[in-house]
C-alpha positions in Angstrom: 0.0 0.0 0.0 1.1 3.3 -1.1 0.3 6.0 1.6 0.8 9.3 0.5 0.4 12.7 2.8 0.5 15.6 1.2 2.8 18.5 2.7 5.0 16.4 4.6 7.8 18.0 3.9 8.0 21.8 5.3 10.2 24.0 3.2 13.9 24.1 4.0 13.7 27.3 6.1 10.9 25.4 7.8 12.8 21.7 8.1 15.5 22.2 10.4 13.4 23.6 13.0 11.1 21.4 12.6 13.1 18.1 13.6 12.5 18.9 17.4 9.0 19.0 17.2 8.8 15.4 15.3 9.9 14.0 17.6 8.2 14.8 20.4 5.1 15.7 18.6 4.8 12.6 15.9 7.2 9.8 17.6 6.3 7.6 15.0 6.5 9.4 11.9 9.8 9.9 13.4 10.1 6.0 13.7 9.3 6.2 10.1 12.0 8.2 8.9 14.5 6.1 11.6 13.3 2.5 9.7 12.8 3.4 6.1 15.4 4.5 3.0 14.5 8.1 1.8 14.6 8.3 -1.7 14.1 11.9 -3.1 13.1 13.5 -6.8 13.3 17.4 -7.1 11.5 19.6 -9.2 11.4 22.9 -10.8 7.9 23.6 -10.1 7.9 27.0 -11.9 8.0 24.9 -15.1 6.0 22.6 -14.5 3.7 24.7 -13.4 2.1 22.3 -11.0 2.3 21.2 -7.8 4.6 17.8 -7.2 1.4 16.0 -6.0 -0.1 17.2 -9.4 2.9 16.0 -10.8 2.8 13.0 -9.5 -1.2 12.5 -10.1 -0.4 13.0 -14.0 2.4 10.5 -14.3 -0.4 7.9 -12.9 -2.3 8.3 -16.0 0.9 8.6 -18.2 0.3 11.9 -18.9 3.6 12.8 -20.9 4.3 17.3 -21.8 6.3 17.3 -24.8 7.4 21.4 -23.0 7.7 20.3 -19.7 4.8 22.4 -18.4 2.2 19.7 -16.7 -0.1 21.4 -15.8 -1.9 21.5 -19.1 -2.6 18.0 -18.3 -4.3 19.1 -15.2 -8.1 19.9 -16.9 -8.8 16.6 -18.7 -7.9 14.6 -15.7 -10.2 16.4 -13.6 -12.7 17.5 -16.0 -15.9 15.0 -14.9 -17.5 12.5 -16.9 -20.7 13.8 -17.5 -19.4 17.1 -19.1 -19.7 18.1 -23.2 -16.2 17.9 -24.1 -16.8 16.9 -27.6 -16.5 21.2 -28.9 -13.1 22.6 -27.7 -9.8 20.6 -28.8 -7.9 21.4 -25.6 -10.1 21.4 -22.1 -9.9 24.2 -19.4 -11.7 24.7 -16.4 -12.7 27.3 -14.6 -12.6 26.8 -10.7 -13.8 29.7 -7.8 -11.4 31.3 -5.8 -10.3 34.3 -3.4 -7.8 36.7 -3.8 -6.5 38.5 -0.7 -4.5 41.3 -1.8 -2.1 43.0 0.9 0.1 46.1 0.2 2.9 43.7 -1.5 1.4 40.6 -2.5 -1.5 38.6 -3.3 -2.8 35.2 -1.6 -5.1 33.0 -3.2 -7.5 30.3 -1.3 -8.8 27.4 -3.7 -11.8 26.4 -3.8 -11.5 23.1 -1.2 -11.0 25.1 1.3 -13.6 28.2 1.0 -16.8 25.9 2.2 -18.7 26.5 -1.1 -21.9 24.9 -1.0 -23.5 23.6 -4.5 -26.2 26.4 -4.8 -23.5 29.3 -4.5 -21.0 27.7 -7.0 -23.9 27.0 -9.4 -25.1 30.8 -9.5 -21.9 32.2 -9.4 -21.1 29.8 -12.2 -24.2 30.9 -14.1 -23.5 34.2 -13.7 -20.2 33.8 -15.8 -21.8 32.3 -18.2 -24.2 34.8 -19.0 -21.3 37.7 -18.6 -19.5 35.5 -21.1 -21.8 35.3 -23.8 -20.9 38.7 -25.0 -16.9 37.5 -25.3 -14.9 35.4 -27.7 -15.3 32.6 -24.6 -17.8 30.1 -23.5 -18.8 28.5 -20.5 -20.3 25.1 -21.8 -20.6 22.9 -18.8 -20.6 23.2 -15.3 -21.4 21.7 -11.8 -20.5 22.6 -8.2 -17.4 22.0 -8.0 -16.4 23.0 -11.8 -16.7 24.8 -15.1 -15.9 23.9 -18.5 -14.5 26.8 -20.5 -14.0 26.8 -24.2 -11.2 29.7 -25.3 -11.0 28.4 -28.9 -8.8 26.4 -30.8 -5.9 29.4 -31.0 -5.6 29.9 -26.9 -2.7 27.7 -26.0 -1.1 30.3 -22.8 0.4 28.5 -19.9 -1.7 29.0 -17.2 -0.3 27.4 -13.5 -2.3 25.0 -11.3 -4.7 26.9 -9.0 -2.8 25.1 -6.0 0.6 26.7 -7.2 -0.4 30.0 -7.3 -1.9 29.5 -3.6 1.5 28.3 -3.1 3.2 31.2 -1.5 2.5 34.4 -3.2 0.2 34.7 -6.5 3.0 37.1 -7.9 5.5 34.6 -7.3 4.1 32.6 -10.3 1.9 34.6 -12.2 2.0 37.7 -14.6 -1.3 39.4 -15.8 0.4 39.9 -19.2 0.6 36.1 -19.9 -3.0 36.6 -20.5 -4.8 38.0 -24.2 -6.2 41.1 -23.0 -10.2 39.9 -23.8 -9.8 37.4 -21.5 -8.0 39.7 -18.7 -11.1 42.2 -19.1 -13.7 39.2 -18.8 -12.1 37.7 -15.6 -12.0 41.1 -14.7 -15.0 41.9 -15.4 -16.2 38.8 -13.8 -14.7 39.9 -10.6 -16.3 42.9 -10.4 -20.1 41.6 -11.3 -19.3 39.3 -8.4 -17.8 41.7 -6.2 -21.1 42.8 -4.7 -23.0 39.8 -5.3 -25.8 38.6 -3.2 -23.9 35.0 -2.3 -21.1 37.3 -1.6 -22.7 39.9 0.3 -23.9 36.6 2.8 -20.5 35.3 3.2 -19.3 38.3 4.6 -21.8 38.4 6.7 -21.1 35.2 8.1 -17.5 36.1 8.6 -16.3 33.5 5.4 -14.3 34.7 2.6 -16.0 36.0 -0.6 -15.7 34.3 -3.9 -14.6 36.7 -5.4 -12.3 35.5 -8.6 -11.8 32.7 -10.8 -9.2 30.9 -12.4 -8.6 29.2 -15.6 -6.7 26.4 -16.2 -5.8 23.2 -18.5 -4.7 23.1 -22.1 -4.4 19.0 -23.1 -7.2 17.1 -24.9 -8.7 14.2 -23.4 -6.6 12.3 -25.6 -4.2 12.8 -23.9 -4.9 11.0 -20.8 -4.5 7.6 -20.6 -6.6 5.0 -18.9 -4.5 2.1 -17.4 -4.2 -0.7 -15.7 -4.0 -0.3 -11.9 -0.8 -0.8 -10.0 0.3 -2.7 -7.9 0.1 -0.5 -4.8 -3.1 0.7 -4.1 -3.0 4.1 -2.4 -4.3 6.3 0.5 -4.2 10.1 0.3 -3.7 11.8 3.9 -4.5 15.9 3.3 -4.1 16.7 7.1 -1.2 18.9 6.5 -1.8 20.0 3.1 -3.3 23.9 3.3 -1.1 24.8 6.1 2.1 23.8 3.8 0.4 25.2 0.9 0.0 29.0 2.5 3.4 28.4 4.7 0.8 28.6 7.8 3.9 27.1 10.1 2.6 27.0 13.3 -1.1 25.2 12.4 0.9 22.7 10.8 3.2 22.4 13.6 -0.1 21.7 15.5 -1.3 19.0 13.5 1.5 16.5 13.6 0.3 14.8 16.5 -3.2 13.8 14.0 -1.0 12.7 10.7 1.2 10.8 13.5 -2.2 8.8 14.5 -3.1 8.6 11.2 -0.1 6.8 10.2 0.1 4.4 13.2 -3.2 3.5 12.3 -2.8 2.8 8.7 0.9 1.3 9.0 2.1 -2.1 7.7 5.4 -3.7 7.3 4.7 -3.4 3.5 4.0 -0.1 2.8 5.4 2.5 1.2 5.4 6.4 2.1 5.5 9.1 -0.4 5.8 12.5 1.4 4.5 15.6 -0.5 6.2 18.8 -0.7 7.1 22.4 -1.9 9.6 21.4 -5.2 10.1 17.7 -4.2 9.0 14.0 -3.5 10.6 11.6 -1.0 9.7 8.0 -0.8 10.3 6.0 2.1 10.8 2.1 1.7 11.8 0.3 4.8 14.6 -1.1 5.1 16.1 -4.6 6.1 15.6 -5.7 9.6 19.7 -5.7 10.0 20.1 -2.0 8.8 19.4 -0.8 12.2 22.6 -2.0 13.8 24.3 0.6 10.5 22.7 3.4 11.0 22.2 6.2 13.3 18.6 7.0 14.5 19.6 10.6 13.2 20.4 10.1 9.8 17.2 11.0 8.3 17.9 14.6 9.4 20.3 14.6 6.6 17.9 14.6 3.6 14.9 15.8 5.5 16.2 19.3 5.6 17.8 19.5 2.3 17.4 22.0 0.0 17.6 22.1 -3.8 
């Protein structure tokens, strides 16, 4: 069994300070790290411009960019089923979001994590689509979670993951100007027609962030996803830590070690495998033979774990 827990691994600023806490905090995580053999691939998340879970999600279905930029491959793996894909060549979705904009930056918040319920994302989504009608750009399908958006056959920008761009700073990883300007000044637009929206209006009433943007991404054809066999490890996804290491939120996932620790005891066999999530890389843990123990120091993991690039 594959087990894989997303954020994991804090950033290398993070990591050395975190090794204390570990150990008291999550004793056997930290048995973990002692027992198994750390095996780690880095990335240059910038071009892919995905996440390394997201990464990692797209080389299941042997998704394969001939650029290097995956996250094109991002909108036919999650675009559902039931959705009209037959018009546009290359899918994008639209997801819901909020920007936070502070004197020197911008944050975003994704949609998992803003408590949308169904009838909210379905007008706000509605609303686009009318606002949209009188623009080069289509919003053909949609549900609660998602929209399908068709930019033409032409569009082919490179438009990041939503979860990178809450990664950190939006400005870290995105420029308006990668954008045509028609489709600047109809998200724009967008923002502004939802800016005082009724939904929105209620949110902030009820203390909960507005939606109050949207962001497009995707660019691959359903062709090029593939559908395979199953392997040979069947997985569990563990999200415990995931939005505190996504916004750098240090001290809430400081807090929630001891719950991922509980999580793994409870999930752990001598056969499983544990790939660890983080900012621009993947570690996967294999345990090692019985015999190692009496070779290495209990310490050693605290040589890759606070590696940096």
């Amino acid at each position: 069994m594959d087990i894989l827990i997303l954020g994991a691994l804090p950033h290398h600023l993070m990591a050395k300070e975190s090794e204390a806490y570990l150990e008291k905090q999550a004793p056997f995580l930290t048995h973990l790290l002692q027992t198994h053999q750390a095996q780690t691939e880095w990335f240059d998340i910038e071009t892919l411009g995905c996440t390394p879970y997201e990464y990692y999600q797209l080389k299941q279905v042997a998704y394969h960019s001939q650029d290097g930029f995956y996250a094109r491959g991002l909108a036919p793996l999650r675009c559902p089923a039931h959705f009209n894909t037959a018009l546009p060549k290359n899918l994008y979705l639209m997801t819901l979001c909020h920007i936070e904009v502070g004197l020197n930056h911008a944050s975003l918040y994704l949609q998992e994590e803003l408590n949308i319920p169904a009838h909210e994302s379905t007008a706000l989504f509605e609303q686009a689509k009318t606002l949209f009608e009188n623009t080069p750009f289509s919003l053909l399908s949609y549900d609660a979670d998602t929209a399908l958006i068709d930019l033409g056959n032409d569009f082919d920008y490179p438009l990041p993951s939503p979860a990178l761009l809450a990664t950190g700073y939006i400005n870290d990883w995105y420029r308006p100007q990668i954008l045509p300007r028609t489709l600047q000044n109809s998200l724009n637009e967008l923002q502004m027609s939802w800016y005082d929206h009724p939904i929105n209006v209620a949110r902030q009433s009820r203390g909960e962030k507005a939606i109050n943007s949207a962001w497009i991404y995707g660019g691959a054809s359903k062709a090029d996803i593939k559908t395979i066999s199953p392997t040979t490890h069947d997985s569990i996804t563990l999200d415990t830590l995931f939005f505190s290491h996504l916004h750098q939120d240090w001290g809430s996932w400081l807090a929630q070690l001891n719950n991922i620790d509980q999580q793994l005891k409870s999930l752990h066999s001598a056969q499983n495998r544990y790939i660890f999530f983080g900012f621009d890389r993947i570690t996967t843990l294999t345990p090692l033979p019985w015999w190692h123990k009496f070779l290495t120091r209990k310490d050693q993991w605290k040589q890759w774990w606070s590696l940096s690039k």
